[in-house]
N, C-alpha and C positions, 0 to 999 in steps of 0.2 A: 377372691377379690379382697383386699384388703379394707379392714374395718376399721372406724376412727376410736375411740379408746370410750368417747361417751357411750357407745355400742358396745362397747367389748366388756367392760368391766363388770364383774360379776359381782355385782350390787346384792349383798346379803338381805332377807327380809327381816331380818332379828329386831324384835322389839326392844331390846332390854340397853340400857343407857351406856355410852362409857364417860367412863375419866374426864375432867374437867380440862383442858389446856392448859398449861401452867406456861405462861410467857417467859423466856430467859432474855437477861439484857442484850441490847445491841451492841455489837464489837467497837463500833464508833456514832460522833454526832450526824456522820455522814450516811449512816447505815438506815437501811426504812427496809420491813418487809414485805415479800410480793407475794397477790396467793396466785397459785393455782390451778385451776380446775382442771378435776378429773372426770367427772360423771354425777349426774342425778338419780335419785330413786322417789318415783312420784308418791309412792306407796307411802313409805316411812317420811317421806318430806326432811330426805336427807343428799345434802351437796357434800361427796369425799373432794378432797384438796389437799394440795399441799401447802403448807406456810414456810418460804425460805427467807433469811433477808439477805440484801443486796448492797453493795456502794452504789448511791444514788449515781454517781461518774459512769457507771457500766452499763446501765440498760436505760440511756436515750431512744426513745420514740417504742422501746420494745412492751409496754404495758399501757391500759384505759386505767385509767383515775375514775371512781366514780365520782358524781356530783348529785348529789340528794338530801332530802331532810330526814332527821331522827323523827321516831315516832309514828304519829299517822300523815298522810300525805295528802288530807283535809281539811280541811276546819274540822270544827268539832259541831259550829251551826250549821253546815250544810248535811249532816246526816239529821238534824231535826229537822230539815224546812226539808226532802225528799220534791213534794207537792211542787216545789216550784220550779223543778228543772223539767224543760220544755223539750218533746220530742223524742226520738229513738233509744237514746241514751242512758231514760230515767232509772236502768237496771244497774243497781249499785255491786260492786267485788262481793260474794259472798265470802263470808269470815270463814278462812280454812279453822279446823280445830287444834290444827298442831303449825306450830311455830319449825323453821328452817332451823334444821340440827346439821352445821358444818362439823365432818368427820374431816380430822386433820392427819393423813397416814404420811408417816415418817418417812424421810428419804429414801435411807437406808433400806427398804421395805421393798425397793422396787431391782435390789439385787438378785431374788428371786423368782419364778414364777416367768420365765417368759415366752414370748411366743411367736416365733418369727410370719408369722399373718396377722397378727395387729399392732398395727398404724396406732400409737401411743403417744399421746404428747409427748412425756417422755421420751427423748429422743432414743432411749434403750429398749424397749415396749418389754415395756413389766405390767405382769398382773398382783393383784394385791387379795392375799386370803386374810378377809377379816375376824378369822377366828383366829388366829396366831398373832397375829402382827398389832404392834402395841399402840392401837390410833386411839385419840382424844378426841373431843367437841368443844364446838362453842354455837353456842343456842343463839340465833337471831331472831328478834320480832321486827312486829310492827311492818312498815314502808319498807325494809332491808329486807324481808324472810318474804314480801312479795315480789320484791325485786328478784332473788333468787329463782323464783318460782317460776317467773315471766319469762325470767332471761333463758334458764335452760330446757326451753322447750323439745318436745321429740325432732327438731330438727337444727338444736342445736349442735355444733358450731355452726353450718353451714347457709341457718338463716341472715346469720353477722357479718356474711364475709362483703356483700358488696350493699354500701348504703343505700337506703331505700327514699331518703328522701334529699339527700345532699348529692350524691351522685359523687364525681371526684375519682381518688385511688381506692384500688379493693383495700379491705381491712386485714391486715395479717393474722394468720394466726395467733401468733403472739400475742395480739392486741385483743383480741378474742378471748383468750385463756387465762392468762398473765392482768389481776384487778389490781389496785390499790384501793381500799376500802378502811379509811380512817377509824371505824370503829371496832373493826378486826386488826387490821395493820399494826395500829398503835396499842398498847398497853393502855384500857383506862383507868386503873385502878391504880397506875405510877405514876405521880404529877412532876416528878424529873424526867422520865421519859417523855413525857409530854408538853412541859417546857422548851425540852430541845428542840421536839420535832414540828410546834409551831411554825418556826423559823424556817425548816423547810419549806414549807404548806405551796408557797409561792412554786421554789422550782421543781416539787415533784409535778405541780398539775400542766408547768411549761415544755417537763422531760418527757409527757406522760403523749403515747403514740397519738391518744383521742382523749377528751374528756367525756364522757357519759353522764349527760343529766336523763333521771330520774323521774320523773311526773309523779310515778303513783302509777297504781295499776284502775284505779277506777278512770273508767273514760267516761262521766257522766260531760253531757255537752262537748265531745268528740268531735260529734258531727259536724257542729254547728262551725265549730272553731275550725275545721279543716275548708266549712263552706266559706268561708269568709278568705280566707287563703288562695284559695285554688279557682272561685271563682269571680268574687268582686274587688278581689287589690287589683288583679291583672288587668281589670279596666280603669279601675281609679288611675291607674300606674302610666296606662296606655295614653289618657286622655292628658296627663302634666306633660307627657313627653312630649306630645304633638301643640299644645295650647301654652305650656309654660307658667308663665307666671300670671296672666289671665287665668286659665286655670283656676293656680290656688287663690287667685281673688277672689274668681267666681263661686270655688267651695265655701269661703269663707264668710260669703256674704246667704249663705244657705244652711237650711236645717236637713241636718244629718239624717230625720227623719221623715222627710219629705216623701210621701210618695210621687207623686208629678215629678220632682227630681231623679231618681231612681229608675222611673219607665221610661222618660225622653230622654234622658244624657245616657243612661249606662243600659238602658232595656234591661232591667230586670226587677222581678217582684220579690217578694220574701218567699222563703221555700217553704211551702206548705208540705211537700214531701217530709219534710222532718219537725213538722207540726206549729210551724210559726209562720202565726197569719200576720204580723205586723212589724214596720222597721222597727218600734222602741224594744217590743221584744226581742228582735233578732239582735241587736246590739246591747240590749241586756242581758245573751245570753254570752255571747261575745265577751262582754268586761267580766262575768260573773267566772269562767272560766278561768282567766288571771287571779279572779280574787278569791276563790276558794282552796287553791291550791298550793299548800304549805311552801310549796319551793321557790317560788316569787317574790316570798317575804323573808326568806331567811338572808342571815347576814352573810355566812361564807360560802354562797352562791357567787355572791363577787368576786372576791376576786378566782376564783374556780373557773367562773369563764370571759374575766377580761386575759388571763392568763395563758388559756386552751388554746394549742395550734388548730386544732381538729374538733368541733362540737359538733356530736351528735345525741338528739334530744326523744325520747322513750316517754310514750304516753300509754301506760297499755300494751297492746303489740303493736301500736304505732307510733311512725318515726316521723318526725314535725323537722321542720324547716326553720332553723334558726336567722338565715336570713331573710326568707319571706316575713317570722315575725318582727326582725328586726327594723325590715323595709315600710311594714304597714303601719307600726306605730309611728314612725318617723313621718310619715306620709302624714297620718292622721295630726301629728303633729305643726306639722306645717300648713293644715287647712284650720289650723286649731280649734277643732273638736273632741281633742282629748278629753280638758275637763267637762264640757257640757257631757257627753256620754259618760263619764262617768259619775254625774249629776245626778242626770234622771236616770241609770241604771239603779242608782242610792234608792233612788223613790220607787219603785218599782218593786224593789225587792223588801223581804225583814229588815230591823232596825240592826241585827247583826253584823251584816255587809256594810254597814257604812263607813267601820274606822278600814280608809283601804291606800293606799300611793299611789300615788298621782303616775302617768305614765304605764297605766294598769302593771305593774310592779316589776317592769325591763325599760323605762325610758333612760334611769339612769344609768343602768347597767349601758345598755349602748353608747350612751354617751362618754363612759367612764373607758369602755373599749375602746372606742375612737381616738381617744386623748389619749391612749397608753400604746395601742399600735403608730399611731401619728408622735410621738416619744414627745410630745409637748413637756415634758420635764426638763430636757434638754433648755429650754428653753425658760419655763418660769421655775425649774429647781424642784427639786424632789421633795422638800415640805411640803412647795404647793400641792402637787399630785398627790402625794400622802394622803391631806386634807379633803380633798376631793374623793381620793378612797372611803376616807372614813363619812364624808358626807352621804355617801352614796349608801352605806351600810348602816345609819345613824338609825332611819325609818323602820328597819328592820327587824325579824324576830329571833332573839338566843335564847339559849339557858343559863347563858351567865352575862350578868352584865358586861364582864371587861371582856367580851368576844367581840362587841364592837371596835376596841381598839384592836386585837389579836387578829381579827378574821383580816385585818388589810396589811398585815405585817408580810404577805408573801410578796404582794405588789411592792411592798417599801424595799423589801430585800433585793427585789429585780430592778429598782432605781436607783439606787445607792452607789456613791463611785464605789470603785474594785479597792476591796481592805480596808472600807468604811464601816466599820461594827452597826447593829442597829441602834438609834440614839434611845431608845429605853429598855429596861434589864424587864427581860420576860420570867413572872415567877408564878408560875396559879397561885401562890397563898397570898399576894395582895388582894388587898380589897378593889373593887371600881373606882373608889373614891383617890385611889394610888396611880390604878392604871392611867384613868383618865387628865390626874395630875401632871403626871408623865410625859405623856403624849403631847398635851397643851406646853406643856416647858421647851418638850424640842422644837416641834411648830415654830417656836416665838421668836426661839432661840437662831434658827437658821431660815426665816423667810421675813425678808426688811419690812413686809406690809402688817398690819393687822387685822386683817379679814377675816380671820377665827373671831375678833369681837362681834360681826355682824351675824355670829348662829349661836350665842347665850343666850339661852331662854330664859322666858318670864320668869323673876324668882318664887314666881307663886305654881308653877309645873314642875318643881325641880323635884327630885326622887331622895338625890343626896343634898343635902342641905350642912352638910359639913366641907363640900368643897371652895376651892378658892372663886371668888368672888369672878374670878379672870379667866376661872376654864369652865370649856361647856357641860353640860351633863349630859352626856351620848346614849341614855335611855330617852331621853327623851326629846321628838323628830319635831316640836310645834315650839318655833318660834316665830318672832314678829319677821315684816318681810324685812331681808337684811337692807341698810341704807347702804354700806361699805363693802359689799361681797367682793368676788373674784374681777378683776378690772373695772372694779369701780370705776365711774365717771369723776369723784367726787378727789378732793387731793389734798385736803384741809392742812395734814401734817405731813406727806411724804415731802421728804427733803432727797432731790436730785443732787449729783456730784458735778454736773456741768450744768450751764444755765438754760430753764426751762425754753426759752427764748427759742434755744434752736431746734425744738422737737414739735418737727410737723405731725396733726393732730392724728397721722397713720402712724409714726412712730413713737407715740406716747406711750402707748400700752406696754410694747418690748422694750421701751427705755427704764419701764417702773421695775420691770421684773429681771431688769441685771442691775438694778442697784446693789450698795452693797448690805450688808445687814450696819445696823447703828452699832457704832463704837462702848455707846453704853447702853447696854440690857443683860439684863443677870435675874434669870432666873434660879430658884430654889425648890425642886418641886417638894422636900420633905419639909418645910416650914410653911411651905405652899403662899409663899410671895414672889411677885413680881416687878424690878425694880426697871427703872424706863428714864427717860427725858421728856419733859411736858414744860406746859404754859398755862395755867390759868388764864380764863378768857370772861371770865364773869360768875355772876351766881343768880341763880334762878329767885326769882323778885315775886313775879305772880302765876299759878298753874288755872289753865282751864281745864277742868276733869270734863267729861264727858263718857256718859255711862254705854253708848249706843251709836257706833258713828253711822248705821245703819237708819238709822231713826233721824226727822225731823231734830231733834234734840241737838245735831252737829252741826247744823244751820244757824241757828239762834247761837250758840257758842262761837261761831265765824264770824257773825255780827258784832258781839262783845268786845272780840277780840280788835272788831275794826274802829269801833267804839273811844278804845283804849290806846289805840297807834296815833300819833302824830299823823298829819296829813302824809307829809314826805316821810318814808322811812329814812332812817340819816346814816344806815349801813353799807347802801346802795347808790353811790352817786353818780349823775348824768350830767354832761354838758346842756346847759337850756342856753339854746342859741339866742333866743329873744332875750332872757335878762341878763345872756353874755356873762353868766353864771355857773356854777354845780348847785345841781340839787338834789335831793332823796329821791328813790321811787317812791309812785303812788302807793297810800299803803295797801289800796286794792290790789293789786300786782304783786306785791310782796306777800301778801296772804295766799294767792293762786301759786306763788309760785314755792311757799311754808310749804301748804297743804299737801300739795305733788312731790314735793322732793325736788324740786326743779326738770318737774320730768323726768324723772329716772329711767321711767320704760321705754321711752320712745326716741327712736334714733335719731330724732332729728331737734332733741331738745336744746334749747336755748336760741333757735331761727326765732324772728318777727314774725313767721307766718305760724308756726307752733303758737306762740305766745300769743298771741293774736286770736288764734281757732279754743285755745285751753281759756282765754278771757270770755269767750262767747261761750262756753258752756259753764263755766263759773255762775255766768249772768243767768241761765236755761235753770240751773242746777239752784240756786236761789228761787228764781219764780215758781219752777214747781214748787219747792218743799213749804214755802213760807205762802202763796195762795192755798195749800195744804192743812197749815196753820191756822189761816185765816177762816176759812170753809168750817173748818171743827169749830170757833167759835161763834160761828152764825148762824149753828145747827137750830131750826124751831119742828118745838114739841108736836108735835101731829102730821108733820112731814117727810121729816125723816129720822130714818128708823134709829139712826145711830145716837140720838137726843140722848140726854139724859142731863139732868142740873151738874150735877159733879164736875162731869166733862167739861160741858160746857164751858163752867166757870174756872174752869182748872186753865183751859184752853184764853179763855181770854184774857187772864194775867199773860200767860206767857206773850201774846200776843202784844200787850199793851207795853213789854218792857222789848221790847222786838220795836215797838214805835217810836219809844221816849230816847233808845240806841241813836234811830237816825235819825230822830227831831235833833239829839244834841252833838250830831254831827256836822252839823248844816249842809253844806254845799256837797250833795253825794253825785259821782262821775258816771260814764253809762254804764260801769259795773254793774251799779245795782237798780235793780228793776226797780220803778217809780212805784207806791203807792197806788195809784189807779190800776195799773196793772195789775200788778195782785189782785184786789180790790175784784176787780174787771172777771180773773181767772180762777178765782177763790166763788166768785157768783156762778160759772159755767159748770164746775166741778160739781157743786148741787146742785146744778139742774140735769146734769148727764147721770148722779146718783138717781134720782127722781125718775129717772128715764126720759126727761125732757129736753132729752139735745146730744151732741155729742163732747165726747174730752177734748179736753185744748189740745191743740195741735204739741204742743211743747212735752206733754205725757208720751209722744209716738219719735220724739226723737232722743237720738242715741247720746248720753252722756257722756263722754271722755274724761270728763272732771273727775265726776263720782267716781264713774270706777276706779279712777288713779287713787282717789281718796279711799276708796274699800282697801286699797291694795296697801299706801302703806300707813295708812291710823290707824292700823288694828292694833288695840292693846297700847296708844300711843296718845297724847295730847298736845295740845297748843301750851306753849309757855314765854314770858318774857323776863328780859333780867333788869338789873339797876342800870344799865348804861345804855337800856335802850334796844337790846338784839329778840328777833325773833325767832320760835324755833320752834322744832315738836320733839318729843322724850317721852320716851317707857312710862307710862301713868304709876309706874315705882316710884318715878323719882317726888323729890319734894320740894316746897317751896325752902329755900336755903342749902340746897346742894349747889354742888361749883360745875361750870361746864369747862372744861380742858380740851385742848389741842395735843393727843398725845405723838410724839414722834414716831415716823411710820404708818400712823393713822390714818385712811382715807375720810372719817368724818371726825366731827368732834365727839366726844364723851359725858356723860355726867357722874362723879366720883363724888362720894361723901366720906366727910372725916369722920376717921376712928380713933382707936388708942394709940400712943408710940407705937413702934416696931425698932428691932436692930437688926439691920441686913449686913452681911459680911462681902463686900464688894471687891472681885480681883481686878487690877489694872493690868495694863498693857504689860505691865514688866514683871507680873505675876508677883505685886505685890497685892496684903488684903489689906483693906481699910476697913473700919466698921461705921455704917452710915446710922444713923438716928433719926428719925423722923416721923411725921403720922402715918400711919398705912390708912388707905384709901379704898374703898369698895367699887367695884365697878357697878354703875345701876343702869347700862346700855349703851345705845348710840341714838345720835342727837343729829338734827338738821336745823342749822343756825343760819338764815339767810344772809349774804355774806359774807362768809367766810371759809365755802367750799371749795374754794377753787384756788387753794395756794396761797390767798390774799397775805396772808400771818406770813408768809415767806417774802422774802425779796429775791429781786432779779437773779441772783449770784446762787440759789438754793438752799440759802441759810436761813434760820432764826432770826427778826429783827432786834430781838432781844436775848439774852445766854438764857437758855435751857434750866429748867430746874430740877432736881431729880426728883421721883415720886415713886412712890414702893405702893402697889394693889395688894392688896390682900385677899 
């Protein structure tokens, strides 16, 4: 009977080391090498192999890519918290002593020795005597040397051959034998050999028969994650299909951890079998399994498997279902209890776990797959998708900073017209602050919009602090919410080639994104300016800082602010049939509709009946926080507990300029809750403290204001300028910065002046000019009521007035 060669091969027990691998170059940029495998030896913790290379063009589909992280394939907090993982599970990988020594036997070697009854991958069935024949190593640790370990078990090949959890076509041999393994494959020690084969990265993992992700070999919370899978999506799944969109109202309006939920909708309880007596825990152990594990967070996991024809996923010696995971988040998605669960998993757990991604660490990935199989670049251009690459990998974990921009270059490669070079020069010895300049130049350069301005982080989170004021810093994932993102609602400066007139509100979006790019933009990313077409729209006149929009503290600031507005705002004009007039909006209305962004979130923004339902929580949203107010200065000494003089009198200043606001307002609209009310609900509040009664009814209903206000004043203020406009900006900015309309812009801008600059400017006829002028700092994006929707434009999609050039810095 014939034997497969991982049997046959007569595995020496020799302890004693060999010879280092010494890498020789590749014959071309097209060339990648493919290993091998020949057999394991449990004993020495040694994998023989061959290492040949190949022309990437020859071996379509015939090799697995793998897909994993360097190092360890955990956190580093989750082997201190042990204690907290729940159930069957908690037995951790014990640490082998020897690290995986890849013996690498030379081709040539297999001209000898053979045997016509063993079945050889080798198509020739050679045996190999390791005491002659001239083989080398290369030492693997960490997450690689257990992957080794895992994969060639006593019934390797022929555990591989048909998948275990995808089902599909059997795995070939080939695909089984034949790895690509980037930190074997590649040369790391040659940063030209590894310049070039960047640029592959994209089509080996597209060429590659399968891609093989990785886990890790620890299966702590295995179980749980397979329970959640196998037994509660398939009813979650069952019940959308049959109810719809009731359904997910119905989830929506329910706690994820409901028990009574759980036993009457879906009959089931938490698995105590695997030691979890309650839903927070079972869904804490659920998210905890995403967030512990190194491979969820790394950056060139992306594109590795938006790019994968074939993913199959290795947890351990088990094989997980990329589409169940793919299915359940989406699902969870849609009833939207993503982030509540991973909220209180946060609290639940050590303080460790908390810096973690949103989407338990594949939402975007899904998403980023959807939009690259569905070729959506086709249609908004390949910067956008770019960007969206890089957005995806921004959150993520490297060893080097510029792998943020590097790890999406394979996806950029696979979008790119045919004999379109990559638009920036890949070189490891730049710094981030180069790569990242780079990338932001071409973005700019080849996508009409500016929607890269709405992911610049705070300048007080930035890492590199030498970059251009105009590109992001991609170490770092927390910025404010963007105003301008990816089809924005907002239109402040995009200029249309035909007139907006004729694009019905379904074809707005596709209309923005075959505009063409503007005539004049010129980027430089080695002086690291950015020259554009703008307008000046004003200068910021007064700022209301606000330390806490969280806090009563942004209530009292909304008041000031109304304080301070004309009755009518005079940027917002309305037909008033009765004095057969135009007038401002109320400036109540204009503040509701600052604070929101004009509703940005909600699909049905700028309806009567939106505006309508956001004015009645405005009005909710006031009476809580200011009887809130009220109550803390009416605290008495022996009552309740929270008394103290300080307070108190701390509390009743602010209250008494909260009073003298709308004394010297006069006439206030039913915007704002009357005095008595308050009054009325600031008395209930301490008596429900007191335990004498219950909370106002207005503390049990649901805010839509606030939240919209959590969502986008973070890190943002109220401001007005000399002419009158209202707005909110990055609490960067300052009083006497300028707000700009910059070309392509979907909102407006805040830019302050700096020194001259000279930008050397090519025209149409590939003449240069040298331009002279101030350079300008970008200090965010701006919502100026007014003037989001085109207004600055006329009918025809031009400029009311000629453009002026403006160079960022």
């Amino acid at each position: 009977m014939a034997r497969l060669r991982s049997q046959s091969l007569p595995l020496i027990n020799s302890p004693h080391p060999y010879p280092p691998y010494k890498y020789q170059p590749l014959s071309s940029p097209r060339h990648i090498r493919i290993i091998q495998l020949l057999g394991y030896d449990p004993v020495l913790s040694r994998v023989l192999i061959t290492l040949s290379e190949h022309n990437l063009s020859t071996i379509p589909k015939r090799f697995t890519a793998l897909s994993y992280t360097w190092g360890s394939a955990i956190e580093a907090f989750e082997e201190k918290h042990q204690s907290h993982v729940i159930g069957p599970d908690k037995a951790r990988l014990s640490k082998n002593p020897r690290d995986i020594e890849l013996v690498i036997v030379p081709l040539e070697a297999f001209e000898t020795f053979k045997r016509n009854d063993d079945v050889s991958i080798d198509p020739r069935g050679s045996m190999v005597d390791l005491y002659t024949t001239p083989v080398t190593m290369i030492t693997v640790t960490g997450n690689l040397s257990n992957f080794f370990r895992t994969y060639m078990t006593e019934t390797w090949p022929r555990r591989h051959v048909q998948s275990q959890a995808c089902g599909g076509p059997r795995v070939s041999l080939a695909e089984i034998t034949s790895l690509w393994i980037d930190a074997v494959c590649i040369d790391q020690t040659n940063d030209k050999e590894i310049s070039a084969q960047i640029p592959l990265m994209g089509e080996i993992y597209s060429s590659a028969g399968r891609v093989l992700a990785w886990l890790g070999a620890d299966e702590a919370r295995l179980s749980m994650f397979k329970w959640w899978h196998d037994t509660v999506y398939p009813r979650m799944q069952l019940l959308l299909e049959r109810a719809g969109e009731k359904a997910i109202m119905f989830l929506r309006s329910s706690s994820y951890y409901d028990a009574k939920l759980w036993k009457d909708v879906f009959a089931l309880a938490p698995p105590v079998e695997l030691g979890v007596t309650t839903w927070l825990d079972a869904w804490t152990e659920y998210w905890a399994f995403y967030r512990t594990r190194r491979y969820f967070h790394r950056v060139w996991i992306v594109q590795e498997v938006v790019l994968g024809d074939r993913l199959h996923i290795y947890c351990g010696r088990s094989e997980l279902s990329w589409t169940d995971m793919d299915g359940f988040v989406n699902l969870l998605g849609k009833i939207q209890w993503v982030d509540a669960i991973g909220t209180q998993s946060r609290r639940n757990l050590p303080l460790e776990y908390t810096a973690s991604l949103r989407g338990f660490g594949i939402g975007d990935i899904f998403e980023m797959q959807r939009h690259h199989n569905n070729k959506l670049w086709q249609k908004g251009g390949w910067a956008r998708h770019w960007f969206g690459a890089i957005s995806a990998v921004r959150r993520r974990g490297c060893f080097k900073p510029q792998d943020n921009v590097y790890a999406t270059l394979g996806i950029l490669q696979q979008i790119l017209p045919p004999d379109v070079p990559l638009p920036i020069p890949i070189d490891t010895s730049h710094t981030p602050e180069q790569v990242f300049t780079f990338a932001a130049a071409a973005i700019l350069k080849n996508w009409p919009e500016l929607s890269i301005f709405g992911f610049i982080e705070h300048t007080a989170s930035r890492t590199f602090h030498s970059l251009p004021s105009w590109a992001p810093d991609l170490t770092d994932g927390e910025f404010p919410w963007p105003l301008g993102p990816f089809d924005s609602p907002f239109k402040a400066g995009i200029v249309m080639s035909t007139k907006q007139k004729e694009y019905s509100k379904e074809d707005w979006a596709e209309a923005r994104s075959t505009a063409p790019i503007p005539s004049f933009r010129h980027t430089d990313a080695i002086k690291g300016t950015f020259a554009l077409h703008g307008k000046k729209l004003d200068t910021i006149k007064k700022k209301y800082p606000c330390a806490n929009i969280y806090d009563i503290e942004l209530t009292e600031v909304a008041i000031q602010v109304l304080g301070d507005l004309p009755v009518n705002y005079p940027h917002m004009l309305f037909a008033d049939e009765k004095a057969g007039e135009m007038r401002g909006q109320f400036r109540e209305a204009a503040i509701i509709h600052t604070m929101t962004c004009h509703e940005t979130t909600n699909r049905h923004r700028g309806s009567a009946e939106e505006t309508q339902r956001l004015s009645d929580s405005f009005r909710d949203w006031l009476l809580v926080n200011l009887s809130q107010l009220w109550s803390g200065a009416d605290l008495v000494e022996g009552l309740d507990p929270e008394y103290s003089d300080e307070g108190v009198m701390m509390l009743g200043k602010r209250r008494d300029r909260v009073v003298d606001t709308l004394t010297n307002m006069g006439l206030v609209s039913g915007f704002i809750p009357t005095r008595e009310e308050i009054q009325q609900t600031a008395d209930a509040i301490r008596a429900a403290r007191r335990g004498q009664g219950e909370w106002p009814d207005v503390f049990k209903l649901p805010l839509e204001f606030r939240d919209q206000v959590r969502r986008v004043m973070g890190d943002r203020c109220l401001f007005t300028t000399e002419k009158g406009w209202l707005g909110i900006c990055l609490d960067t900015a300052e009083e006497g910065d300028e707000v700009w309309i910059l070309e392509g812009g979907p909102v407006p801008y805040v830019l302050r002046k700096g020194s001259e600059v000279e930008v050397d400017i090519t025209t149409g006829d590939s003449q240069t000019r040298r331009l002279k002028t101030e350079g300008r700092r970008f200090y965010g994006e701006t919502y100026v009521h007014g003037i989001m929707h085109g207004e600055f434009l006329e009918e025809d999609g031009e400029a009311t007035d000629e453009w002026e050039e403006v160079v960022l810095v």
